[in-house]
N, C-alpha and C positions, 0 to 999 in steps of 0.2 A: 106699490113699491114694496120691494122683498125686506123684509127684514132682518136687521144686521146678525150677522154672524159672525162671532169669535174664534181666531183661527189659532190654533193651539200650537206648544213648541214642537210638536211630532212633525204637525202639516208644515210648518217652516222649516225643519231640518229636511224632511223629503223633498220638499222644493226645492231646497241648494243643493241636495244631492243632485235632482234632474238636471237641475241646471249647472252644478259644474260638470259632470256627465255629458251633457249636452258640447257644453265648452271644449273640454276637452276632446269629444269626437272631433268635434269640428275642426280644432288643430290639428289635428292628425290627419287629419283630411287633408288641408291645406298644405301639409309636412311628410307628405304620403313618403316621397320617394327618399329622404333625409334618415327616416324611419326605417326605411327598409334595408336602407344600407347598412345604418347600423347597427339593427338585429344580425344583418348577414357576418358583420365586419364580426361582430360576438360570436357567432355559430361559428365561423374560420377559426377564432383564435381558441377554442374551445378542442373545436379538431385537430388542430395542430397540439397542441399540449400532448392530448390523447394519445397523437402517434409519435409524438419527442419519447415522452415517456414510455409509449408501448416499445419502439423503436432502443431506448436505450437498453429497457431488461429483456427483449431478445437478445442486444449485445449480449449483456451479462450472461444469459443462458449459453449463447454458443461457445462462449469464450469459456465457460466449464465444461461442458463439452470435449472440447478442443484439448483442454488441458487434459484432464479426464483420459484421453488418445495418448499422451502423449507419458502419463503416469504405467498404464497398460503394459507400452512397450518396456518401458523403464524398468518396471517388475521382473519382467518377462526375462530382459535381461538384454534387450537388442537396442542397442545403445544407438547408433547411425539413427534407425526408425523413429527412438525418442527424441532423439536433437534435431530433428527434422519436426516433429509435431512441437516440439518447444519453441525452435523459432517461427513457426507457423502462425503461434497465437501470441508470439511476441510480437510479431508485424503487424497481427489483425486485430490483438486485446491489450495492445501495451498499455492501455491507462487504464484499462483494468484493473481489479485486485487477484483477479486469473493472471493476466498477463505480468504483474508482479510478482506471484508464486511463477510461473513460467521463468522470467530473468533468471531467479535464483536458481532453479532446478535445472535450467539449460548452462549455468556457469558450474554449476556441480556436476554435471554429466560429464564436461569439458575436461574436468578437474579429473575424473575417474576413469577420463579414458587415459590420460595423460600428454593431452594439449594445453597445454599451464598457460601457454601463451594469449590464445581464445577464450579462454576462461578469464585473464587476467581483463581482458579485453570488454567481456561482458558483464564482469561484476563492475569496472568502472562505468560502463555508461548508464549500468542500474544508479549506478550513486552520483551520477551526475545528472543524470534523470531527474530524479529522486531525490533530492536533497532535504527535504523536510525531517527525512527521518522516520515517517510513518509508512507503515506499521513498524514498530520499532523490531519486532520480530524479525523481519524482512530484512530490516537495516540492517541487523545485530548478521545477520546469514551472510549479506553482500559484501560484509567487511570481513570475516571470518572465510570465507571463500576466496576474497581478495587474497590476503594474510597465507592461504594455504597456496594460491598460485603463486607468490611473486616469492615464497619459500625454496617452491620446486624451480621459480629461475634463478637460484641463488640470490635474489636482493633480499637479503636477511633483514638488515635490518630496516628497510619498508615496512615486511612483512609485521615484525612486532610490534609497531606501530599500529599498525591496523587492528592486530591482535589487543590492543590498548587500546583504541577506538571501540570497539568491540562492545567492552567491558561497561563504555556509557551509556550504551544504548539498552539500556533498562535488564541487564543481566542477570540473573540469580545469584546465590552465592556461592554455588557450585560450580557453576559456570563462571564467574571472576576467577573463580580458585586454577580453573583449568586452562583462562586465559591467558592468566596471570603468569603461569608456568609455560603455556609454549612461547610469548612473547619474551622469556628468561632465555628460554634454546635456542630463539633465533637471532637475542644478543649476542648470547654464550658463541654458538657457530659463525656469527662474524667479526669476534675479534673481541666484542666490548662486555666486556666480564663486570666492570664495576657496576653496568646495567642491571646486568644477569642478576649479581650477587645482592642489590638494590629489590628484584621483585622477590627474586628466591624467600631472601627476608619477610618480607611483606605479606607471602604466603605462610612463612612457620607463626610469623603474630598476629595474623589478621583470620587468617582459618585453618585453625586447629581441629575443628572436627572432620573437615574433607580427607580424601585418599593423599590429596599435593599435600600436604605436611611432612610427612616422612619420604616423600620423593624430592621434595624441595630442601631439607635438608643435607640427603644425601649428597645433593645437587653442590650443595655449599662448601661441604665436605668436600670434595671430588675439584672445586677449584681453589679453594685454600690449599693443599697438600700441591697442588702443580702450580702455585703461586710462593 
């Protein structure tokens, strides 16, 4: 008869390692095809992310591009060419942050060729689009290009309105000051002076160090004397 030997905690943790090892196989064995599918089911949604994301920053990439083309002609000076690549990448990258720079630069091209009406057309559906607000730059542009088109169709005072809009969307104070003032001339040009005479004011107290100080006064001047 062999005698006894003491089996140490080494030999008893290697043992349940084989054996849950062991175990283990074996379920997997028995679970083969459960197994396999959902390593695969993992590897698909793995690939798919891959090419959501790959997929959406080629968007991003073309859609600067596109813009990009459409900047070019703008420079250049060939306005038709750019309103054609503006709306190009307005269709194809509108929820873009290209195809938001796009909106804007396709309602200002509108605005300079002197289609007030198309342009009035394109800054509203940016801002109905868009409503959030952001990028506030953008917003601050759609309203200000509004403001400039429904000017040029004489609804004045829309247009100041907008130009008052404007002014919330995180403006400087250079930019309030100059708001502040065409939203005056587009009261003043339809009728409603006590408006006018309301911001005119607002500009000689509130920004004193801008250029609109002494043209907003003039301003004041020039309707008290024909009041």
């Amino acid at each position: 008869m062999s005698p006894y030997k003491r089996i140490t905690r080494k030999e008893i943790k290697k043992d349940r390692l084989v054996t849950t090892t062991f175990q283990a196989t074996e379920y997997i064995q028995k679970h083969k095809q459960p197994f396999i599918i959902g390593i695969a089911a993992i590897a698909a949604a793995v690939l798919l992310a891959y090419f959501f994301y790959g997929s959406k920053e080629g968007k991003k990439t073309d859609a600067v591009e596109q813009l990009g083309m459409g900047d070019l002609s703008l420079a250049s000076g060939d306005y038709n060419t750019a309103i054609a690549e503006y709306e190009e990448t307005v269709s194809k990258y509108g929820s873009t942050i290209s195809g938001r720079k796009a909106y804007i630069l396709l309602g200002k091209t509108y605005n300079n060729v002197g289609n007030y009406q198309k342009a009035k057309e394109i800054f509203q559906e940016y801002l109905n689009k868009f409503g959030d607000g952001k990028p506030a730059l953008l917003h601050r542009s759609a309203l200000v290009g509004l403001a400039v088109a429904l000017r040029n169709l004489d609804e004045k005072g829309e247009a100041a309105q907008n130009y008052e809009k404007a002014i919330k969307a995180d403006a400087s104070k250079e930019e309030t000051a100059y708001l502040l003032f065409d939203a005056a001339k587009c009261y003043r040009e339809s009728g409603n002076n006590e408006k006018a005479l309301e911001l005119y004011r607002r500009i000689k107290d509130e920004y004193q160090f801008t250029v609109y100080m002494s043209k907003a006064e003039r301003e004041i001047s020039n309707i008290l004397i024909q009041e």
